[in-house]
KEVEXLUM-304725 format. One record per residue (C-alpha): x, y, z; residue number from 1; residue in one letter. Coordinates in Angstrom, 3 decimals. Example, Ala and Ser with C-alpha at 12.3 -4.5 7.8 and 13.67 -1.06 7.14 Angstrom:
        xx        yy        zz    n  res
    12.300    -4.500     7.800    1    A
    13.670    -1.060     7.140    2    S
***
This chain:
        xx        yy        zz    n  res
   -62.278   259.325   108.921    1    X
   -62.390   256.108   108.339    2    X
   -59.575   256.543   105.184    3    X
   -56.946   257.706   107.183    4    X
   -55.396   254.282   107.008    5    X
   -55.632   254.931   103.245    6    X
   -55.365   252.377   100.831    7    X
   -52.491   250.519    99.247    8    X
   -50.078   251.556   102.062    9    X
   -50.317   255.355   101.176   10    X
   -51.770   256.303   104.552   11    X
   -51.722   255.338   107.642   12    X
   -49.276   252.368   106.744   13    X
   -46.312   254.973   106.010   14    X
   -47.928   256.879   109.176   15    X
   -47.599   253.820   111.395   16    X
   -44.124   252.714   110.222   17    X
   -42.601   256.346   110.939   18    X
   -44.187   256.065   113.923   19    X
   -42.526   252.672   114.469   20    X
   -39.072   253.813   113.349   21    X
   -39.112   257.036   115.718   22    X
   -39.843   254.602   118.948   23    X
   -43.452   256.538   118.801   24    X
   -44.846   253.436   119.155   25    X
   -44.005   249.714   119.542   26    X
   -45.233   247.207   116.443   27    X
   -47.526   245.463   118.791   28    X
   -49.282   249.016   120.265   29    X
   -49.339   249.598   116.642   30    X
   -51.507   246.604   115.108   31    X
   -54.089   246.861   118.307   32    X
   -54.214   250.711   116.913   33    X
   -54.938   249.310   113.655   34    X
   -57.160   247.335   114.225   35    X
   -59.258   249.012   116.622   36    X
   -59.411   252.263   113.653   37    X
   -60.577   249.207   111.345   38    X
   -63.220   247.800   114.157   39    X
   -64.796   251.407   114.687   40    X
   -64.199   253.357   111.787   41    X
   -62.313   255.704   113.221   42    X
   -58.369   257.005   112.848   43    X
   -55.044   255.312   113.226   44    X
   -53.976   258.526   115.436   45    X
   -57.244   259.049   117.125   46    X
   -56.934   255.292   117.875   47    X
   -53.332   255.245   119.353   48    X
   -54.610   258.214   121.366   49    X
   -57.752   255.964   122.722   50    X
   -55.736   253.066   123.662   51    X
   -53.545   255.637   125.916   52    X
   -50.401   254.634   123.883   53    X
   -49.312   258.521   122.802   54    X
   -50.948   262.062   123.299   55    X
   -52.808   263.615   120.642   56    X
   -50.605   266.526   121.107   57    X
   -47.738   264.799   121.139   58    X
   -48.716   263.198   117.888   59    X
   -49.638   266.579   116.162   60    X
   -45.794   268.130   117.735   61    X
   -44.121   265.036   116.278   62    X
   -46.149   264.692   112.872   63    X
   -45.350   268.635   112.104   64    X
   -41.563   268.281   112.612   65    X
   -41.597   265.153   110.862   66    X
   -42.994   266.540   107.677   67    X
   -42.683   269.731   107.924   68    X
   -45.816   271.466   108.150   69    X
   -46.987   273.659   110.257   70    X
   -49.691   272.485   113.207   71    X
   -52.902   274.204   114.387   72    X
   -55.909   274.394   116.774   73    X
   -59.053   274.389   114.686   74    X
   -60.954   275.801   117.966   75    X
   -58.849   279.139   117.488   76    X
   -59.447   279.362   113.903   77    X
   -62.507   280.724   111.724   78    X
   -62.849   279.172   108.355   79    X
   -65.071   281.424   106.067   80    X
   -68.199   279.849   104.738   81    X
   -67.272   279.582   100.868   82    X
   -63.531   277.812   101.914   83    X
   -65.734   275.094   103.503   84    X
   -68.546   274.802   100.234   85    X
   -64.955   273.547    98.438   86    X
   -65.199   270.094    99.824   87    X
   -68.488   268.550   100.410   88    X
   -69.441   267.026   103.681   89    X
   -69.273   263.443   102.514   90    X
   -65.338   264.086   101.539   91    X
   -64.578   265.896   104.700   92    X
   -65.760   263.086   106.857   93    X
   -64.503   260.148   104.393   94    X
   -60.949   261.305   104.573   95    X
   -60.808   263.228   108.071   96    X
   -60.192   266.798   106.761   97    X
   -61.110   270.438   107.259   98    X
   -60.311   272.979   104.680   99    X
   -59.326   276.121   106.115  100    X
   -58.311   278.581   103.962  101    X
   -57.626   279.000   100.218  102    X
   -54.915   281.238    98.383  103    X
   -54.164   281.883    94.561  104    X
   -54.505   278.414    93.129  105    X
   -53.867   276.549    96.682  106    X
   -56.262   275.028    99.057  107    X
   -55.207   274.228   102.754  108    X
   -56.583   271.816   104.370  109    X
   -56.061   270.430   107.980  110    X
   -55.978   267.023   108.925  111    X
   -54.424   264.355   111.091  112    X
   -51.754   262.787   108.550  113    X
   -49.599   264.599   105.987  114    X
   -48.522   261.671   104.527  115    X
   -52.593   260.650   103.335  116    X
   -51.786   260.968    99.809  117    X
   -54.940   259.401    98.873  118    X
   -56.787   262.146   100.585  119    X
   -55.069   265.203    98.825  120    X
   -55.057   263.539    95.283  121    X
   -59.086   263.322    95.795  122    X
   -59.419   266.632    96.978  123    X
   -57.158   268.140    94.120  124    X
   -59.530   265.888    91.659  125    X
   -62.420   267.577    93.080  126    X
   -61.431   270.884    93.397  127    X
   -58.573   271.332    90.932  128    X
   -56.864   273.335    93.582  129    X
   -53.231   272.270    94.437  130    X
   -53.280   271.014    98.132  131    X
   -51.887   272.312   100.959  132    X
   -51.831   270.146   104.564  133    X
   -51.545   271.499   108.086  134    X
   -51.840   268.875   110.650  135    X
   -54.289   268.322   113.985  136    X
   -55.033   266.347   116.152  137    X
   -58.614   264.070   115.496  138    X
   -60.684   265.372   118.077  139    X
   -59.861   268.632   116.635  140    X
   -61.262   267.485   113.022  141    X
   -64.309   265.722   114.726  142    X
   -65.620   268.802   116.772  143    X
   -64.925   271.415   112.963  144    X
   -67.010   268.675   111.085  145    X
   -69.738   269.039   114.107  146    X
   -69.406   272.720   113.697  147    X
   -69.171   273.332   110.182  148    X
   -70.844   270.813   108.403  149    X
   -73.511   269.757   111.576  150    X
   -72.693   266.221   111.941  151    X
   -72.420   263.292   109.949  152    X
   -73.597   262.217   106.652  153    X
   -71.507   259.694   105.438  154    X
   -71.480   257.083   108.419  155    X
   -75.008   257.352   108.721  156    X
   -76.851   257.686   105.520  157    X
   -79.775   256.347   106.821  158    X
   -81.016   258.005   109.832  159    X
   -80.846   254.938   112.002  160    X
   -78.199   252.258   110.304  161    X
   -74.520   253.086   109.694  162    X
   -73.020   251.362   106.915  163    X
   -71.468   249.160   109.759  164    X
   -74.514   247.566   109.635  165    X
   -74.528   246.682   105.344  166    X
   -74.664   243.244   105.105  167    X
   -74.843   241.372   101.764  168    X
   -76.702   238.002   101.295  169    X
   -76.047   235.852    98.028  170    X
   -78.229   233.856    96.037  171    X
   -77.538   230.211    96.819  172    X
   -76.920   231.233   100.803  173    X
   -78.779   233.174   103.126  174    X
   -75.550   235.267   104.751  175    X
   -72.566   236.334   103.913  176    X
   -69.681   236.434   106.010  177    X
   -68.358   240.132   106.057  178    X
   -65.118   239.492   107.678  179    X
   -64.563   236.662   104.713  180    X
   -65.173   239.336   102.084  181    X
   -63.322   241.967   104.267  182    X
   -60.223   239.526   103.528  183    X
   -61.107   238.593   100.069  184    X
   -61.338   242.111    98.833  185    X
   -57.802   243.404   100.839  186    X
   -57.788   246.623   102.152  187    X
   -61.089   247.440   104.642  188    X
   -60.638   251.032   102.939  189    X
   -61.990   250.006    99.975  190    X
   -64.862   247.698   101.434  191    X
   -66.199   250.989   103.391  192    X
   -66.105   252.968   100.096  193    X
   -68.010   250.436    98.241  194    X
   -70.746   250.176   101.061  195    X
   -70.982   253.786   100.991  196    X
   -71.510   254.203    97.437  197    X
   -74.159   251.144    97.611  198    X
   -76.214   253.071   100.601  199    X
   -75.647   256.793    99.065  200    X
   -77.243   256.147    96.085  201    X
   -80.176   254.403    97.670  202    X
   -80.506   257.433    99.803  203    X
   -79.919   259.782    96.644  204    X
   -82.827   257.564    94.469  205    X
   -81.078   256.379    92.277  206    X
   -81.515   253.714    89.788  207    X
   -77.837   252.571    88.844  208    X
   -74.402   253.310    89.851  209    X
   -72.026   253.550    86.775  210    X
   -68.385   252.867    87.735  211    X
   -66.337   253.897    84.659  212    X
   -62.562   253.553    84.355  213    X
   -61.135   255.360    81.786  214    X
   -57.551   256.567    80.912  215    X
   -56.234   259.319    83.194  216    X
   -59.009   259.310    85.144  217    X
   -61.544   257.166    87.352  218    X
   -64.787   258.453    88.404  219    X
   -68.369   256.662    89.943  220    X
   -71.655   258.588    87.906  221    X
   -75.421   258.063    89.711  222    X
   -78.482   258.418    87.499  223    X
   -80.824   259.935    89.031  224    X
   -84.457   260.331    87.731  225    X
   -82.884   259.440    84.382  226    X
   -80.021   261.731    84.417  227    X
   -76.453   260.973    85.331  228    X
   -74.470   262.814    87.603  229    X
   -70.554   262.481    88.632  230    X
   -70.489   261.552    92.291  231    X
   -66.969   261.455    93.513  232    X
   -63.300   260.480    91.388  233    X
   -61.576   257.731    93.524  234    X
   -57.792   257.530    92.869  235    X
   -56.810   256.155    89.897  236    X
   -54.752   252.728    91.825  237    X
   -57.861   252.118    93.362  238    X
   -59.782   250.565    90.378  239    X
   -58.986   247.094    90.654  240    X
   -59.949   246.725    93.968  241    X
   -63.329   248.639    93.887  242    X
   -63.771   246.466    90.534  243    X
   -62.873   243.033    93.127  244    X
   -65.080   244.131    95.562  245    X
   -67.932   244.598    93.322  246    X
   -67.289   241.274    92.084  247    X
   -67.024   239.110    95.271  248    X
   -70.096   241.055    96.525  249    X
   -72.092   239.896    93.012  250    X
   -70.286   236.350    93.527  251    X
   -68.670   236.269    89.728  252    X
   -64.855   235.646    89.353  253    X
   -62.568   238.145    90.510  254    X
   -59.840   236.535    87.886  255    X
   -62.196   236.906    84.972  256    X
   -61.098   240.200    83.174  257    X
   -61.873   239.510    79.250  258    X
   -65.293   238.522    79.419  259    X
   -68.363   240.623    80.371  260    X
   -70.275   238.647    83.374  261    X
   -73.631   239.666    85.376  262    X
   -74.253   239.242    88.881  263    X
   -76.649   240.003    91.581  264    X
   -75.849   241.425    95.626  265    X
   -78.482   241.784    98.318  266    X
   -78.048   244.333   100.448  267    X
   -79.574   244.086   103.715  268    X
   -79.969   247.815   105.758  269    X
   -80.420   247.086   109.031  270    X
   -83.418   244.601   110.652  271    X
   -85.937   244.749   107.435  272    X
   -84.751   246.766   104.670  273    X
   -83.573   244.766   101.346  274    X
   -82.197   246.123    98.305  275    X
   -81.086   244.461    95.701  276    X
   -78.713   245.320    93.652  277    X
   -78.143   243.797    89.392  278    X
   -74.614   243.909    88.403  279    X
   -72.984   243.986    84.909  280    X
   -69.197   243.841    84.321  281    X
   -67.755   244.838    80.931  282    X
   -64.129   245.059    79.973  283    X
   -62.925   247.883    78.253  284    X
   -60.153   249.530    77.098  285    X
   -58.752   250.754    79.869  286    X
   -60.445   248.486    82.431  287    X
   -63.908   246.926    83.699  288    X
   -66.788   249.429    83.830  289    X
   -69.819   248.117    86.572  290    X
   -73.250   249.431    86.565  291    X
   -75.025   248.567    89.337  292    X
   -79.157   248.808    88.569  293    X
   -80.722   249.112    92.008  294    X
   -84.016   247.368    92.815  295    X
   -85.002   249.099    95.765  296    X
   -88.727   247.507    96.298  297    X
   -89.765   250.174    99.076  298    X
   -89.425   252.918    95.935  299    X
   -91.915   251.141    93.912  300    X
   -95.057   252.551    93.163  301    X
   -97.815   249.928    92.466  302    X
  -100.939   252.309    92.854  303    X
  -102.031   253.086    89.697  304    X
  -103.815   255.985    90.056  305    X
  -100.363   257.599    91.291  306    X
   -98.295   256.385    88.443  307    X
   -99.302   259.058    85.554  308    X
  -102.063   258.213    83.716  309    X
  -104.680   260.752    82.864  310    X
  -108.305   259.691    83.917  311    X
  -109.606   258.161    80.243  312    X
  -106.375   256.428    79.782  313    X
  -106.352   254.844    83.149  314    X
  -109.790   253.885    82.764  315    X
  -109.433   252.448    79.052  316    X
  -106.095   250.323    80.299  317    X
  -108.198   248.647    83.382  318    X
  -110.900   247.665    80.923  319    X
  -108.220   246.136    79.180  320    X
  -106.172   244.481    81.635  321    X
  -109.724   242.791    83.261  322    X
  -110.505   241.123    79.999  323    X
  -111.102   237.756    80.714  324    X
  -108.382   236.830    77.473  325    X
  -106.336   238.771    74.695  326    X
  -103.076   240.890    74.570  327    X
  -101.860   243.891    76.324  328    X
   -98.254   245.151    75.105  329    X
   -96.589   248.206    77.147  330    X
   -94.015   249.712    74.526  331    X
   -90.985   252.141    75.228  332    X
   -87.403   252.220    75.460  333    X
   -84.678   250.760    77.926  334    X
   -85.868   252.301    81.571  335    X
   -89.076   254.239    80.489  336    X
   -91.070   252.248    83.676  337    X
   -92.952   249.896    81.431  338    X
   -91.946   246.848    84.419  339    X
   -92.917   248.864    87.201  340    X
   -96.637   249.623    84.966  341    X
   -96.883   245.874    84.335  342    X
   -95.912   244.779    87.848  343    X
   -98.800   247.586    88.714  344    X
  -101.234   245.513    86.646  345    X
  -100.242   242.341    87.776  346    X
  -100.870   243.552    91.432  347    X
  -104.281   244.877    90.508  348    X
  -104.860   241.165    88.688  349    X
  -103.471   239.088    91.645  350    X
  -106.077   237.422    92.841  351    X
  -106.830   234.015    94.639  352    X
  -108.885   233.031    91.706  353    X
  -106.092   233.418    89.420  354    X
  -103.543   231.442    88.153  355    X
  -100.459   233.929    86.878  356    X
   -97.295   233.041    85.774  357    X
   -94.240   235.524    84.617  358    X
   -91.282   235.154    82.377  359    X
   -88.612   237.722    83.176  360    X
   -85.167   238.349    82.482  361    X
   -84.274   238.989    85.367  362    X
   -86.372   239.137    87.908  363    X
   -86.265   242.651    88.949  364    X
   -88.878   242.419    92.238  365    X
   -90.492   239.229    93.913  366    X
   -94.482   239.373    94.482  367    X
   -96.463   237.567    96.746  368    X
   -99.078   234.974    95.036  369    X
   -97.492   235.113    91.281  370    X
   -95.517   232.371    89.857  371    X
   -91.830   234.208    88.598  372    X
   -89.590   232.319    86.414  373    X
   -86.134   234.165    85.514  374    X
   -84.779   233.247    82.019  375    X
   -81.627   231.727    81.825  376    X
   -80.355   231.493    77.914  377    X
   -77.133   229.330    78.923  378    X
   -79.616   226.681    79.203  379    X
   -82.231   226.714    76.657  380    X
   -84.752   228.393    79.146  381    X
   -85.577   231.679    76.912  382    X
   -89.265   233.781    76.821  383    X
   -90.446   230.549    74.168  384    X
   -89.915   228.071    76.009  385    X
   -91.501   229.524    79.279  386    X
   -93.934   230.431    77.734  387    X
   -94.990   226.715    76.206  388    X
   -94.859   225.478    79.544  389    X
   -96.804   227.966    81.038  390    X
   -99.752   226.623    78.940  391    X
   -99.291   223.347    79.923  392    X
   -99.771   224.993    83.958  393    X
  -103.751   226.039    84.067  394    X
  -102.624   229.921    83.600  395    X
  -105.198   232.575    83.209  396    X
  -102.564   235.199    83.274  397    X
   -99.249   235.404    81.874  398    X
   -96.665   237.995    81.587  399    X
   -93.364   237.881    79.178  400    X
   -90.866   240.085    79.953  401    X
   -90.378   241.312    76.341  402    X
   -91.617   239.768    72.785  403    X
   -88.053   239.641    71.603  404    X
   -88.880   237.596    68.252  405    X
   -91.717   235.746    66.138  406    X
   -91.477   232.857    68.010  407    X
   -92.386   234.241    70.898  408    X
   -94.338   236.710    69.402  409    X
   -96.642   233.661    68.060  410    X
   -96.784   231.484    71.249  411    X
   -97.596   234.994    72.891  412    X
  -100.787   235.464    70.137  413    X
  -101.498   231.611    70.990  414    X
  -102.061   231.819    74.140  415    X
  -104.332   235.196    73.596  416    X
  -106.247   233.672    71.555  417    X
  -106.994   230.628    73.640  418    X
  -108.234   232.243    76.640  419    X
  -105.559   233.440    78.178  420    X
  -104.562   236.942    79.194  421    X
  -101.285   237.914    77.814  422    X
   -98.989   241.305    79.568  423    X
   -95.663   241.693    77.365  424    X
   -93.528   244.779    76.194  425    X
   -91.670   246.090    72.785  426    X
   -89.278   248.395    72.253  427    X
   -90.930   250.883    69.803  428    X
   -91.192   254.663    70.317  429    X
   -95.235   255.095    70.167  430    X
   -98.356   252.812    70.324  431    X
   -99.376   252.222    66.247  432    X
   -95.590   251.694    65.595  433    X
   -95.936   248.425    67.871  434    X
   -98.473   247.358    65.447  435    X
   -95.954   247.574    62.553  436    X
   -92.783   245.879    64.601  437    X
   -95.414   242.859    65.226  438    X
   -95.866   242.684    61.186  439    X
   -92.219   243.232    60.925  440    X
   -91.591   239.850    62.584  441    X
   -93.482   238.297    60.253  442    X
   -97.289   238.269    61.754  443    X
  -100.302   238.340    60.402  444    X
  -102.221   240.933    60.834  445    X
  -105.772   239.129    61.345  446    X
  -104.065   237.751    64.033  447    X
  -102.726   240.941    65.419  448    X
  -106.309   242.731    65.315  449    X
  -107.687   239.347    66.978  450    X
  -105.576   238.665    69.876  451    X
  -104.458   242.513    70.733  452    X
  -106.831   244.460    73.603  453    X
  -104.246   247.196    73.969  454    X
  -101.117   249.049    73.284  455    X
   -99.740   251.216    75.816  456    X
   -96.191   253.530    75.396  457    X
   -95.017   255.409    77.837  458    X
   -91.862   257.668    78.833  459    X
   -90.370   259.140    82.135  460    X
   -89.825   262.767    82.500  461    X
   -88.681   264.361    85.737  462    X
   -91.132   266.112    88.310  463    X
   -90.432   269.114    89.788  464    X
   -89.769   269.398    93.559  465    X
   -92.626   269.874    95.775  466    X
   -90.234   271.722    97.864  467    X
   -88.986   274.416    96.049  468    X
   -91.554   274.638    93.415  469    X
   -92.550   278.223    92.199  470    X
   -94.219   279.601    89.735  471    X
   -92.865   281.154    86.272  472    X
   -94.267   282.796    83.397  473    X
   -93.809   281.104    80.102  474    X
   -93.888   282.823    76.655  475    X
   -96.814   282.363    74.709  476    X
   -94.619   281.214    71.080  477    X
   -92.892   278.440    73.693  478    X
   -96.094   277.170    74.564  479    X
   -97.070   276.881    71.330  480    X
   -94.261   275.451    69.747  481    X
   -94.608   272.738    71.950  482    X
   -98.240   272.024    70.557  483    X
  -100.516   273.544    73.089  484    X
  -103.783   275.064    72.114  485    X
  -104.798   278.682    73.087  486    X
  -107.481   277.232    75.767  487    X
  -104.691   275.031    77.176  488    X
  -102.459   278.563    77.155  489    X
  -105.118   280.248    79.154  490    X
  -105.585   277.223    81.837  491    X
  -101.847   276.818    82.047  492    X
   -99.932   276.976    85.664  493    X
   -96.285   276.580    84.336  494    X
   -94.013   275.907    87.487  495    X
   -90.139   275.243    88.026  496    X
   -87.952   274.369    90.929  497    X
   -85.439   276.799    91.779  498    X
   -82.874   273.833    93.706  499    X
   -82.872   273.144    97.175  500    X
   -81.334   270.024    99.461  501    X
   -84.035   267.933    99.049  502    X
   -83.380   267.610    95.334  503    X
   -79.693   267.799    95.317  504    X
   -80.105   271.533    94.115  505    X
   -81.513   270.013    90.731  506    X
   -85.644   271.120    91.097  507    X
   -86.403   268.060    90.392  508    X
   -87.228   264.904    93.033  509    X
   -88.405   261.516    91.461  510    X
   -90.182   261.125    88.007  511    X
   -93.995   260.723    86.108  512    X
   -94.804   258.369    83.553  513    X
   -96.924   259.958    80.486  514    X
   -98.793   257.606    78.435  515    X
  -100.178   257.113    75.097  516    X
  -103.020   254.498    75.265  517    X
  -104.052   253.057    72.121  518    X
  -107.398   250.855    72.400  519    X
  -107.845   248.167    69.671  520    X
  -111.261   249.240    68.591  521    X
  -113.088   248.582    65.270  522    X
  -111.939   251.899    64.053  523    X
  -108.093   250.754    64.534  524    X
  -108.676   247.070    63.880  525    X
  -110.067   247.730    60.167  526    X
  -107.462   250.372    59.596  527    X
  -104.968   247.216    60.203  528    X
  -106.306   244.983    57.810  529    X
  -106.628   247.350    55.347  530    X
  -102.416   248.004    55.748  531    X
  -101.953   250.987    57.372  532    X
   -98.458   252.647    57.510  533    X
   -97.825   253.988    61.394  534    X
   -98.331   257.383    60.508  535    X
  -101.536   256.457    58.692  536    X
  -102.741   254.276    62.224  537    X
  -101.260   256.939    64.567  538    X
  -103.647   260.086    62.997  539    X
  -106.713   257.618    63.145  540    X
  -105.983   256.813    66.997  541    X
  -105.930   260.594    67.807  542    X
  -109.280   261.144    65.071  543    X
  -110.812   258.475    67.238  544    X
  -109.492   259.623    70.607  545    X
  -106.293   258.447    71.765  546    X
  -103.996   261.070    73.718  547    X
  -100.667   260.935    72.176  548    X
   -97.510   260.530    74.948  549    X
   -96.802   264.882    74.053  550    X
  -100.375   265.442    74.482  551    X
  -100.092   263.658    78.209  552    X
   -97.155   265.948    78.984  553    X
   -98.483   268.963    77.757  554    X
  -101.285   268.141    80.655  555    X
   -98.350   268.083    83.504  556    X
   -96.873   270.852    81.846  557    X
   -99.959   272.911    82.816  558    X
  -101.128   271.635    86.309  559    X
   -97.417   272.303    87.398  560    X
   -95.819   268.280    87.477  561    X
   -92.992   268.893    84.992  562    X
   -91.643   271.420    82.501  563    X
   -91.055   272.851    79.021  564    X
   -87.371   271.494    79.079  565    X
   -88.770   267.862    80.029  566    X
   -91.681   267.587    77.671  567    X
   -88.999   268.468    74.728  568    X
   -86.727   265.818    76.049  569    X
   -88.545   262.874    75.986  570    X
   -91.634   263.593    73.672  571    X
   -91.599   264.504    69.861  572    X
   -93.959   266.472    68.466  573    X
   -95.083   264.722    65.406  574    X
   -99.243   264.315    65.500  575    X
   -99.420   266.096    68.725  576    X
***
């Protein structure tokens, strides 16, 4: 309940100041109330009634004549089951209400003060009932949350830390000083409803937090395993402030509203859990949008055998990667995993005997034993020039965050070529279209068959939960439209998830990475000199082998990982 105070003034500061101007209370019984409901989280009426200032009944007496609504005893009332699915748990606790009962186009809900605005314009925006208040007293609320809803989700998101215990540490200083921020930001309202977002979506799995003002409207989106979903709409007077917050947590300038800027927060859960958190700002029309990418290092998977690849691809990728010099490019779009597969390689490479060095922009996760240097453009220090001293620093293994141009591109084929073992990524939708993008910028292709080992492109598609998983029967035209052979028909164990709480009701928990592995063998190498189109290279990989990234899916498809819907969103059939 810890919005009961509400934000701006709407609240509990036109709660307190009736309370004032009826000789309820006394200004000074009033700010100890206040700030003990800040201290604990708790309400500005529960908090009066705490400090033995006013009875709770005489509070819910006074507050019904006052605004004229009527009062009630949860413990004599029954609220049916689909009244209380209206407002989800996280709501009901956030802003201290119960919703009771639900008439026509009308939802009544019960809380502890009628004058919460805040509270009733985010229930109407989530419902699109009108709202109706009757008024309690808090204990009342507490023990209907405990009954109907079973206890608390949205103080303690993780089983053992509240967000109480968020903390935030900054780049250039080990702490932060909450209380300073607390201050900085205004209204401790809003600082609670940006930790809670933060923690949610780690809890959730996400990987960013989009925080989108638009015109009439102001809503906070999580995607996750790829897919975006609307969260919660915070009232509209609210952006600002959220937008502040975000800022003074990422340490940019609060007074900066024309330019984009990027920033970074560490959050710290508790004793030993660190997330970190990469921030962009961008002004638009109607305000700044944030996404938040989280880099939660506990969620990532460095085990290759657990990442996706088939058995012949996994095998044909270490051969590659323990070559003692040459290229390796992982290829795919903007968040298809390839980081988390090089950062897999680089932890199956990272040994005492080796020298490695990184380029990145940013920096998304820091590993023991390897040399990381983030890019910063603003001062010359780009992929290039990283990469020119890196040669100059007895590497045997370096990784570039992406091979953005020919100039890097070259250095990149340099240092291949001179004994040195080379990781990098493209953006290009399949492996023998990388082959074609590194022409594109201009070169050669001797050089390209000399220097490359392999080229690996991957996607993401969603995994079906373990916990509600069941099987279906498909139809025989849909498995074949999709490119499967009658043998692969016959072997096929298609499965779905039919939504439960463990995957937000979705069927899906977490993701799989399918790969295309293209090795540069003879075969491939000659069919490059002799100027191959991408079409032309991408039906001699698959005469001499290669799995294309459908092919890969089709195989989850039919030992039950994923499904029909997922294959045909991020595969194409072409060549499959």
């Amino acid at each position: 309940m810890a919005d009961e105070d509400g934000a701006g003034g709407q609240g509990g500061g036109n709660l307190g100041d009736v309370l004032v101007r009826n000789d309820m209370v006394s200004e000074d019984e009033l700010e100890e109330a206040k700030a003990e409901a800040a201290k604990g989280g708790a309400g500005l009426t529960g908090a009066l009634a705490r400090l033995g200032y006013v009875k709770e009944t005489q509070l819910v007496e006074f507050l019904s004549r006052q605004y004229g609504v009527p009062s009630i005893n949860l413990e004599e009332v029954e609220v049916e089951e689909d009244v209380i699915e209206m407002i989800p748990q996280d709501v009901a606790e956030r802003h201290g209400i119960i919703p009771i009962d639900k008439h026509g186009s009308t939802i009544v809900v019960a809380m502890t003060d009628p004058s919460n605005i805040y509270a009733m314009d985010d229930i109407k925006f989530l419902t699109g009932f009108d709202v109706e208040a009757v008024v309690t007293s808090e204990a009342s609320i507490e023990s209907a949350l405990e009954r109907y809803y079973g206890g608390s989700s949205g103080e303690e998101i993780f089983d053992d830390v509240d967000v109480d215990e968020v903390d935030f540490m900054s780049e250039s200083a080990a702490d932060l000083d909450l209380d300073n921020l607390e201050d900085e930001a205004g209204e401790a309202p809003v600082v609670r409803l940006c930790n809670v977002v933060l923690v949610d979506a780690i809890k959730r799995g996400a990987s960013d937090i989009h925080i989108e003002p638009y015109e009439k409207e102001f809503r906070i989106r999580y995607r996750i395993d790829g897919v975006l979903y609307e969260i919660m709409r915070p009232p509209m007077r609210l952006r600002n402030a959220i937008t502040s917050r975000i800022k003074i947590m990422s340490e940019l300038d609060i007074a900066e509203r024309r330019l984009p800027q990027d920033g970074r927060i560490k959050l710290v859960m508790g004793k030993d859990k660190e997330v970190d958190f990469r921030v962009s700002i961008l002004p638009t029309l109607f305000g700044e949008k944030s996404v938040l990418r989280i880099l939660d290092k506990s969620n990532l998977q460095l085990d290759m055998t657990k990442l996706g690849f088939e058995t012949p691809q996994l095998e044909t990728f270490l051969t590659n990667i323990h070559q003692p010099f040459g290229m390796v490019l992982v290829t795919g779009p903007t968040g298809s995993g390839k980081t988390t597969t090089l950062y897999s390689a680089l932890q199956d490479l990272n040994k005492v005997t080796e020298n490695i060095s990184t380029a990145e922009d940013p920096v998304e996760f820091n590993m023991a034993g390897i040399n990381q240097c983030q890019m910063r453009d603003s001062i010359g220090l780009n992929f290039a020039a990283a990469l020119r001293s890196f040669l100059r620093q007895d590497p045997d293994i370096i990784m570039v965050g992406e091979i953005r141009d020919f100039e890097t591109a070259e250095i990149a084929i340099k240092a291949a070529l001179t004994g040195h073992l080379v990781l990098s990524t493209l953006h290009t939708n399949d492996a023998p279209s990388t082959i074609n993008r590194l022409l594109n910028m201009g070169v050669e292709p001797f050089l390209v068959t000399s220097s490359l080992n392999a080229i690996v492109a991957q996607r993401l598609a969603r995994r079906i939960c373990g916990e509600c998983k069941e099987p279906i029967e498909l139809e025989e035209k849909t498995m074949k439209d999709i490119g499967m052979s009658d043998e692969q028909i016959a072997d096929c164990k298609p499965t779905m998830g039919k939504g439960c709480k463990t995957c937000n009701e979705t069927g899906f928990k977490g993701r799989v990475a399918l790969y295309e592995v293209m090795a540069m063998n003879d075969g491939i190498k000659e069919a490059v000199l002799q100027g191959y189109s991408a079409m032309e290279l991408k039906k001699e990989a698959i005469a001499l082998g290669m799995q294309t990234l459908r092919q890969s899916a089709i195989h989850k498809l039919m030992d039950g990982t994923t499904t029909v819907s997922e294959i045909l969103r991020t595969t194409r059939a072409d060549n499959a």
